[in-house]
C-alpha positions in Angstrom: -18.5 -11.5 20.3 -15.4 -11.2 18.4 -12.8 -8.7 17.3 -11.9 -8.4 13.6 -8.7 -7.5 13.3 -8.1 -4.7 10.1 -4.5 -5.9 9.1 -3.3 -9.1 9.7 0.7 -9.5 10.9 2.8 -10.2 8.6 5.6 -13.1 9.8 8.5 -14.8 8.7 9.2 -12.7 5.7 12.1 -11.3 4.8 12.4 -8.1 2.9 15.4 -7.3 1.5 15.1 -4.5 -1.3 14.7 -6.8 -4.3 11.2 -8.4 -2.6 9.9 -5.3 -2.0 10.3 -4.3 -5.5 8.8 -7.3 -6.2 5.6 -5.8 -5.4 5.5 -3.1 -7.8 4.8 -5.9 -10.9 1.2 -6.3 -10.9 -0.9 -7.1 -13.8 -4.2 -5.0 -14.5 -7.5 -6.2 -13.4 -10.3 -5.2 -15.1 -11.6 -1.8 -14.5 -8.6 -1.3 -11.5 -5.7 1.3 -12.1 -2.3 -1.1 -11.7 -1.0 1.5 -9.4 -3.7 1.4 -6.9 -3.7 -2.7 -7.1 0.4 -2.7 -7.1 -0.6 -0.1 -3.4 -3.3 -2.2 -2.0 -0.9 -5.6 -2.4 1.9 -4.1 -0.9 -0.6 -2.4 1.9 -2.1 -5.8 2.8 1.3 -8.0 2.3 3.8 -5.6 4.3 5.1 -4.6 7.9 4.9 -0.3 7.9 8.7 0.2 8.2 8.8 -2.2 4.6 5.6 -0.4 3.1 7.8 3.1 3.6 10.5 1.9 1.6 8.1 -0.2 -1.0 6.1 3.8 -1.4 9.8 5.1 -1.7 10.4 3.6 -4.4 6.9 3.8 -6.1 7.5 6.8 -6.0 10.9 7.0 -7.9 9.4 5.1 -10.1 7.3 7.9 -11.6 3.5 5.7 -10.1 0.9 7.5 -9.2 0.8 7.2 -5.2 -2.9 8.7 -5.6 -4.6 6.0 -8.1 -8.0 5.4 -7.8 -10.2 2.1 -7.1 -13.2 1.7 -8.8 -15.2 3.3 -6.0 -12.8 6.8 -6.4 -10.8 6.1 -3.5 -7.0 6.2 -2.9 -5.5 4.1 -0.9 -5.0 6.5 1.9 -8.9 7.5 1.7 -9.3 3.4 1.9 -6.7 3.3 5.1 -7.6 6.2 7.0 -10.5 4.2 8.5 -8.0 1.1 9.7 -7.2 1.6 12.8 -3.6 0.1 12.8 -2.7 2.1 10.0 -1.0 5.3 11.3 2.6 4.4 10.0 1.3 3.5 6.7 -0.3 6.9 6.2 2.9 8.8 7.1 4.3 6.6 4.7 2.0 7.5 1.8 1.6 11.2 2.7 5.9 11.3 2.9 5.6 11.1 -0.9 2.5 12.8 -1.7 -0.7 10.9 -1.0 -3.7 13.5 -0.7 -7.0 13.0 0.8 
């Protein structure tokens, strides 16, 4: 039997503020709310102590920290099940993400 892990590690990397930026260009998809895509790539792509700095400046940016998939969900809803994701739900709820 094996283990899946929920959130694969992220090595060799480097971001400096202008990469993780980077991540809040997204192009929409269909029937998906840019913020919650621009979230869920940065979520997936990034270490926790980068994700808190990438929702930083999300926020600042005037996004919406508590977009919607097409299911309802926020991202936080979505993490709250990984196990490995404690840092990156202080990191969303440190700029306003609600269940």
């Amino acid at each position: 039997m094996s283990l899946k892990k929920d959130k694969q590690k992220v090595l060799g990397e480097v971001f400096d503020d202008a990469r993780v930026r980077s991540f809040l260009e997204v192009e929409g998809k269909g029937e998906f709310d840019v913020d919650y895509i621009a979230l869920e790539r940065a979520y997936r792509g990034m270490k926790a102590e980068n994700f808190s700095t990438f929702v930083r400046f999300f926020s600042e940016d005037g996004r919406n920290i508590n977009a919607k998939n097409p299911q309802g969900k926020t991202l936080l809803q979505v993490v709250s099940d990984h196990r490995l994701s404690g840092d990156y739900i202080k990191a969303l709820e440190s700029v306003g993400a609600r269940f």
